[in-house]
VEXDREN-2710 file (C-alpha; in Angstrom, 1 decimal):
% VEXDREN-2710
k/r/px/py/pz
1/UNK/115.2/69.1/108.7
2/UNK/112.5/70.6/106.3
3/UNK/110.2/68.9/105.2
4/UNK/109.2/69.3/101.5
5/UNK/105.7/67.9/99.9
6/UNK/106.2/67.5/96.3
7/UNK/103.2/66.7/93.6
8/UNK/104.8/63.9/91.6
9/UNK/102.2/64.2/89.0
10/UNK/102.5/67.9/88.3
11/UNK/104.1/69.2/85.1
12/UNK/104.2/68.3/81.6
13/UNK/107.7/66.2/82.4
14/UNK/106.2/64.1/85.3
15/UNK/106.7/61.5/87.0
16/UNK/110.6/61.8/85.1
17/UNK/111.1/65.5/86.0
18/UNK/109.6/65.7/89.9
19/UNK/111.4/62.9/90.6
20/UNK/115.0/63.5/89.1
21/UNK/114.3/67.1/90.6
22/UNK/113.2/65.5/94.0
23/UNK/116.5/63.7/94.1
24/UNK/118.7/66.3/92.9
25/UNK/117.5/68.7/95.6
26/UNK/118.1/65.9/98.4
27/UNK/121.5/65.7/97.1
28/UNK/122.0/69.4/97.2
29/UNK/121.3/70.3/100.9
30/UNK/121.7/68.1/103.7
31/UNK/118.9/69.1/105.5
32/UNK/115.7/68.6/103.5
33/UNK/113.6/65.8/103.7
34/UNK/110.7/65.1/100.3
35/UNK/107.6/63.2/100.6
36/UNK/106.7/62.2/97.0
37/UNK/103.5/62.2/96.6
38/UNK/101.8/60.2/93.2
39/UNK/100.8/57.0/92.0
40/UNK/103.1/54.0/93.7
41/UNK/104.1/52.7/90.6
42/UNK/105.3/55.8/88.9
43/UNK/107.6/56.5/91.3
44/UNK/109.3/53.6/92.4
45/UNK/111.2/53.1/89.0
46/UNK/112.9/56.4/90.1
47/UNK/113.9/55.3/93.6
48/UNK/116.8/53.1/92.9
49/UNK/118.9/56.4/91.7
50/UNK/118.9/58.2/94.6
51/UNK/121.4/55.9/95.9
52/UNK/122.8/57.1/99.7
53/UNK/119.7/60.1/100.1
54/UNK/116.8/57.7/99.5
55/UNK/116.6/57.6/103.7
56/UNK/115.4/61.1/103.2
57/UNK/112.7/60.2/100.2
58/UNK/109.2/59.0/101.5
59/UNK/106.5/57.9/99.5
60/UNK/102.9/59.0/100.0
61/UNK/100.2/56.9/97.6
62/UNK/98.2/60.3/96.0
63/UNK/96.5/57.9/93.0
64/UNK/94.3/60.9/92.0
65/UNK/95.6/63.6/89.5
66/UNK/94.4/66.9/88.6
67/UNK/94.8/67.9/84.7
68/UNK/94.0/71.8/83.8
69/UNK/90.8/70.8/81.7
70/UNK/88.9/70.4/85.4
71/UNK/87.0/72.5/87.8
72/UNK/89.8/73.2/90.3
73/UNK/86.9/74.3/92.9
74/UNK/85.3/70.7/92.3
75/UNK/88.8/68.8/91.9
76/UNK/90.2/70.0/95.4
77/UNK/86.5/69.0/96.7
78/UNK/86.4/65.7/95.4
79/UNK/89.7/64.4/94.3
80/UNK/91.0/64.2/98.7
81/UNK/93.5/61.6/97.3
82/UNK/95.1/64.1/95.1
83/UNK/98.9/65.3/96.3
84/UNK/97.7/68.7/95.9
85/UNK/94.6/68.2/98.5
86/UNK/97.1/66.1/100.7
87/UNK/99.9/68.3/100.4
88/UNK/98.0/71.2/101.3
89/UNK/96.3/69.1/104.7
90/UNK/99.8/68.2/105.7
91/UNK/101.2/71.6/105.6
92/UNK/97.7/72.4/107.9
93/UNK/98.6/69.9/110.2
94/UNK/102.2/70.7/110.4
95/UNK/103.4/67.3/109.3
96/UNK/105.2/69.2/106.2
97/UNK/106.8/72.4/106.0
98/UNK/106.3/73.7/102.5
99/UNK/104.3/72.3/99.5
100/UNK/105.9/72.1/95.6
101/UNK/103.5/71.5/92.7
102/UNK/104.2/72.1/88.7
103/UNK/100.4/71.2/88.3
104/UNK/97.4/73.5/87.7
105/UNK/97.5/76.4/88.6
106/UNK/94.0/76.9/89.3
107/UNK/94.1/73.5/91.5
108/UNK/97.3/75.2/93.8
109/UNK/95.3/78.2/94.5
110/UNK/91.7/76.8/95.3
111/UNK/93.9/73.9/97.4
112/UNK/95.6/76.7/99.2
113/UNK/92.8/78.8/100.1
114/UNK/90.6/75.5/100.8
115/UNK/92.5/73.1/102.4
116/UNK/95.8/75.2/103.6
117/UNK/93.8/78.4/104.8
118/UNK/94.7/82.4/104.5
119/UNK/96.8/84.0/106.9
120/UNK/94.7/85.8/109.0
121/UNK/93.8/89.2/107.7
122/UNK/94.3/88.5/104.2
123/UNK/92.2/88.8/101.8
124/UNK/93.8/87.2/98.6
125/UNK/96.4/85.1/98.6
126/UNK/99.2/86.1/95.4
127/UNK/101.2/84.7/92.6
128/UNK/104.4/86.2/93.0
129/UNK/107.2/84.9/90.3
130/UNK/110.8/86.6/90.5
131/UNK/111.5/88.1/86.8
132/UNK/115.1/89.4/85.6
133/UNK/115.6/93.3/85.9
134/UNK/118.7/95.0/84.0
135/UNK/120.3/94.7/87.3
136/UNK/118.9/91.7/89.3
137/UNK/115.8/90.4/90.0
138/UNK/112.2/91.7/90.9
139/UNK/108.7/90.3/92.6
140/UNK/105.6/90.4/90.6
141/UNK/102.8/90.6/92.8
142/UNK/100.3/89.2/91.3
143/UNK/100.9/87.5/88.2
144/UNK/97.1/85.2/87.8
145/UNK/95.5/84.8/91.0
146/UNK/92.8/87.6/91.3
147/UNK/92.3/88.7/88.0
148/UNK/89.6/91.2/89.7
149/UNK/91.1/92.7/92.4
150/UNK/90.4/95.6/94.7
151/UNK/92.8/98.7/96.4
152/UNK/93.1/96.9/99.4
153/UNK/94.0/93.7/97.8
154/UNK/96.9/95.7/96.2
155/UNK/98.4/96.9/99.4
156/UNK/98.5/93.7/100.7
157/UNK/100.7/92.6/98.3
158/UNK/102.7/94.9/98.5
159/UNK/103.0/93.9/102.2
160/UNK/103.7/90.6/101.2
161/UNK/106.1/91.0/98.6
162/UNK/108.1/92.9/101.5
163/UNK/108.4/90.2/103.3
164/UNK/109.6/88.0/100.6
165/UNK/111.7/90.3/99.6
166/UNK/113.8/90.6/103.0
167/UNK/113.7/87.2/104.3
168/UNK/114.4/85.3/101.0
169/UNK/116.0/87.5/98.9
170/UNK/118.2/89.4/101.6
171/UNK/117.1/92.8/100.9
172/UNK/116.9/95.3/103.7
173/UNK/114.2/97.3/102.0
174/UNK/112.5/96.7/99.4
175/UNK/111.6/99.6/96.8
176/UNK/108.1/98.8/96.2
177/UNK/106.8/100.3/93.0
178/UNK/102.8/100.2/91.7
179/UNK/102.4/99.2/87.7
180/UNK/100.7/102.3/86.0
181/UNK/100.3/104.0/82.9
182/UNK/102.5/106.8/83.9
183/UNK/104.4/107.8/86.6
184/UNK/102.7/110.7/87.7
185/UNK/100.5/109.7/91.1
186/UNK/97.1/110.5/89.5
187/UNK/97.6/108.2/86.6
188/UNK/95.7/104.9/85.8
189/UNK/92.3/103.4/86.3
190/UNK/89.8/104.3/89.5
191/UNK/91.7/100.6/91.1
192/UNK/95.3/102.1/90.2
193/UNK/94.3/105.1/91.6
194/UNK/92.6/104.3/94.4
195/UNK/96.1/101.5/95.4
196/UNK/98.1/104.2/95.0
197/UNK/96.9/106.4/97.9
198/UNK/97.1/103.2/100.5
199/UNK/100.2/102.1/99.0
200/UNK/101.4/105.4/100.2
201/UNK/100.1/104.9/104.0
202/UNK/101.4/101.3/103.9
203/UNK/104.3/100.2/105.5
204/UNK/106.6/99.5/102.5
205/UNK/108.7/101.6/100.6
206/UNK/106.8/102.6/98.1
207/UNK/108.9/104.3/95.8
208/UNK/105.4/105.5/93.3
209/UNK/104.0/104.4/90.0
210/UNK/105.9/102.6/86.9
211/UNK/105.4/102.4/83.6
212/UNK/105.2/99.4/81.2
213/UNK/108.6/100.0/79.6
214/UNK/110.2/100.9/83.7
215/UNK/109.6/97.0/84.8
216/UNK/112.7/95.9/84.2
217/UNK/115.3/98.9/84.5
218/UNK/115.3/98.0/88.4
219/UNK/113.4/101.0/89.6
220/UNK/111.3/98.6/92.1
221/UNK/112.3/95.2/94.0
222/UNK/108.7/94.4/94.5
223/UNK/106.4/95.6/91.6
224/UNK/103.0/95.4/92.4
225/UNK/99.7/94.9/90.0
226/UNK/96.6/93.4/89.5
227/UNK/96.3/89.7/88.1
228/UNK/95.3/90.3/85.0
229/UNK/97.7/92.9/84.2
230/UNK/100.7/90.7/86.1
231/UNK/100.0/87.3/83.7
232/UNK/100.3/89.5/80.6
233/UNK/103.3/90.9/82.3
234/UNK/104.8/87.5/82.7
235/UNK/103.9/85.9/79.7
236/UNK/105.2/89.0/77.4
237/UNK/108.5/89.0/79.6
238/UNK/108.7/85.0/78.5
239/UNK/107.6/85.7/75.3
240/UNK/109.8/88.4/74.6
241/UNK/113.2/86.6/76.6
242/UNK/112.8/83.5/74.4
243/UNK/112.1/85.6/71.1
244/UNK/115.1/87.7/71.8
245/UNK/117.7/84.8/72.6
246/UNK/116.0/83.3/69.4
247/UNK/117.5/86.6/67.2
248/UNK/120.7/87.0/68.8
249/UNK/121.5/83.0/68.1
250/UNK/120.2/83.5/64.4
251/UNK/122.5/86.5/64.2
252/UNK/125.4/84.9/65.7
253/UNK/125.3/82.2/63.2
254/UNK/124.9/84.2/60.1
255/UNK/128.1/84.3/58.7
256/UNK/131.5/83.2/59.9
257/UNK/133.1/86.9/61.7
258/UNK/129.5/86.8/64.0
259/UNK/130.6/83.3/64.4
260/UNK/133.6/84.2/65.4
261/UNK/132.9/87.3/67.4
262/UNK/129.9/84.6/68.9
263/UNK/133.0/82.3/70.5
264/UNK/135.0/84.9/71.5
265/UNK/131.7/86.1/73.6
266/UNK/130.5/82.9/74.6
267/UNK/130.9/83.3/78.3
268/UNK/129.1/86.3/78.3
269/UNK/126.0/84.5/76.2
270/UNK/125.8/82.0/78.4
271/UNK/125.6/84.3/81.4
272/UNK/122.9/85.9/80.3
273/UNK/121.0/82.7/79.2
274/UNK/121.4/81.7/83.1
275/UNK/120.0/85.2/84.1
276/UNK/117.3/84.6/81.6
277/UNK/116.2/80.6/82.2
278/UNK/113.3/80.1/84.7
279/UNK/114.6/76.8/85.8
280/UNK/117.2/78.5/87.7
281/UNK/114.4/80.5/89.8
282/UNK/112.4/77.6/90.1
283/UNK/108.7/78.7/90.6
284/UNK/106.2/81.2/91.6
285/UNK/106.2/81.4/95.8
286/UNK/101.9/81.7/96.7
287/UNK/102.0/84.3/99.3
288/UNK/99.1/85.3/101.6
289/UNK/98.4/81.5/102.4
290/UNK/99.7/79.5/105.8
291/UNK/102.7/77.7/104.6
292/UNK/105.3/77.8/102.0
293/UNK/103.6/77.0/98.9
294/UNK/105.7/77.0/95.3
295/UNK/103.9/77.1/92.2
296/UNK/106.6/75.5/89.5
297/UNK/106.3/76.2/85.9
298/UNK/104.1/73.5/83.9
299/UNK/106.8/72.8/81.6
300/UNK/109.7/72.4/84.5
301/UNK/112.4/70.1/83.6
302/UNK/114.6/68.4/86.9
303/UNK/116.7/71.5/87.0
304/UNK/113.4/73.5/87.8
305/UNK/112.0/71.4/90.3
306/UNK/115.1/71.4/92.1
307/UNK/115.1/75.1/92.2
308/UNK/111.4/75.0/93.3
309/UNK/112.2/72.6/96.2
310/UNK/115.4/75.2/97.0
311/UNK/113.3/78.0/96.6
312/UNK/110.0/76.6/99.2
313/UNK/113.1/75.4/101.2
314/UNK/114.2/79.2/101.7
315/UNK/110.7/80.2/102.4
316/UNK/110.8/78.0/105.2
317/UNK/113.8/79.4/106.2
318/UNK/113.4/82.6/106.1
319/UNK/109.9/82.4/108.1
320/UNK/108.1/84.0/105.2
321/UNK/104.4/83.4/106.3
322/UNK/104.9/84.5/110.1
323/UNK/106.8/87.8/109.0
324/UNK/103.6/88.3/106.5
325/UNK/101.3/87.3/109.3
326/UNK/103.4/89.6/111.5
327/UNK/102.8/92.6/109.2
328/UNK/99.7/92.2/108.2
329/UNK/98.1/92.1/112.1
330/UNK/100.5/95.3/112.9
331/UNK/99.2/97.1/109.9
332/UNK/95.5/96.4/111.0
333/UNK/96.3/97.6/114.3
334/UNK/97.6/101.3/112.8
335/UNK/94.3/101.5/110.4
336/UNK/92.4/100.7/113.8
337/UNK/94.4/103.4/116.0
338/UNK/94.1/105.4/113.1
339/UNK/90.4/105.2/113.1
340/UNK/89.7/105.6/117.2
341/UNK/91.9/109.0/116.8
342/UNK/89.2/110.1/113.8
343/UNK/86.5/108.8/115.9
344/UNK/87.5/110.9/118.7
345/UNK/88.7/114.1/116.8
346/UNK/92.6/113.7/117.7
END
């Protein structure tokens, strides 16, 4: 059984959404078990549609919510009745297995670096949202979490994008690719630079740099970038996706052959509107941190919390955060070999 931790109060649909999405997921797979974690009275008005699951609903009384106008440093500090503070504890303490939240982003990461805890040896824990390529699906490591990051920082990510990668997403080996502003190696900034040349020593396949308009022609499973530069990526990708579907639907409907070319084609449309609609990924997997931690999209509907739930449930799973653990403490011990053979002139 996994047990899943889920924020009730999170999102800009709550307590309708988490709920409905809470229940949806139970009904889904057998084997997960949800805490819901929120003001009493906001969820028991939910309860009495989950019917034959509610055995494997609890309730945990989190009275305290988090909004995005707060210090998340002082939040996770103060507010310890918050589902995000207890959330985090319980994944600590192993009494949960992974931890959902559509809340603040901001309160998610300080929670998981305060109260959750790194895996040992990294540095920053990462954002790390899967985005539609022209054939599939890539990681974008990171997409908001360090907005100031460093080489080293880079290469982790890349490690733990890897790991992802294979044990949720099934991939043998990833191609791991390094956002720049070309392709040639020494392209970019002094940090671009600088990531590039341990990216090459890491142990990924790193398959070089790529270029803004490169993201998504699948040239990389994993694409690697800074914070700053992976939220403008995201929100540009969401920006354009939605702008896009906008024109084709106007188009469509101009006059009455696109209408009819539009039904001929519908089944394609609507193909690609599942490729393209986030609530179908669910959320944005925190990597680096000692648990399975989703971070849902604000504005997740039921269908998206569901798919968050799924998503933390495969994480779980798939033994994400040991296999990260794992590569992180083996790549530590090659930089340290690697340094007692310079030391000694081998």
């Amino acid at each position: 059984m996994i047990r899943v931790f889920l924020d009730v109060l999170g999102g800009d649909h709550a307590p309708e959404a988490t709920c409905r999405g809470a229940i949806e997921a139970v009904r889904n797979d057998p084997d997960l078990f949800i805490t819901l974690a929120g003001p009493m009275d906001t969820i028991t008005p939910y309860l009495d549609e989950a019917g034959d699951i509610r055995g494997r609903l609890a309730l945990a009384n989190a009275p305290e919510g988090i909004d995005n106008h707060e210090s998340p440093a002082m939040a996770i500090r103060q507010k310890k009745k918050s589902a995000v503070v207890m959330g985090m504890l319980a994944l600590r303490a192993k009494e949960a297995d992974a931890f959902v939240s559509a809340g603040p982003t901001g309160a998610v990461l300080v929670g998981g670096m305060l109260r959750l805890g790194r895996i040992p040896g990294i540095e920053r824990p990462a954002l790390a949202p899967l985005i539609p390529s022209s054939n599939g699906q890539f990681l974008l490591i990171d997409c908001g979490a360090n907005v100031d990051s460093r080489p080293e920082w880079l290469a982790q990510f890349a490690i733990m994008g890897d790991a992802y990668m294979k044990r949720v997403m099934g991939i043998k080996e990833p191609r791991v690719g390094l956002v720049n502003n070309g392709a040639e190696e020494e392209k970019g900034n002094l940090l671009y630079s600088q990531a590039h040349q341990l990216l090459k020593k890491a142990p990924v396949l790193f398959v070089g740099n790529i270029e803004g308009r490169d993201i998504p022609a699948d040239h990389a499973d994993v694409i690697v970038c800074d914070g700053f530069d992976g939220n403008l990526i995201l929100k540009y990708t969401e920006g354009i996706a939605e702008a896009l579907m906008g024109i084709i639907k106007r188009e469509l409907m101009s006059d009455t052959r696109s209408k009819l070319g539009a039904l001929l084609a519908r089944n394609a449309f609507r193909r690609v509107k599942k490729r393209m609609d986030y609530t179908e990924v669910g959320g944005a997997p925190l990597l680096g941190v000692q648990g399975a931690v989703v971070k849902a999209h604000g504005s997740s509907n039921a269908r998206a919390i569901a798919s968050a739930i799924r998503q933390a449930a495969s994480m779980v799973r798939g033994g994400v955060a040991p296999a990260i653990e794992e590569a992180i403490k083996a790549q530590s011990n090659s930089d340290n070999d690697q340094q007692e053979e310079k030391k000694h002139g081998i």
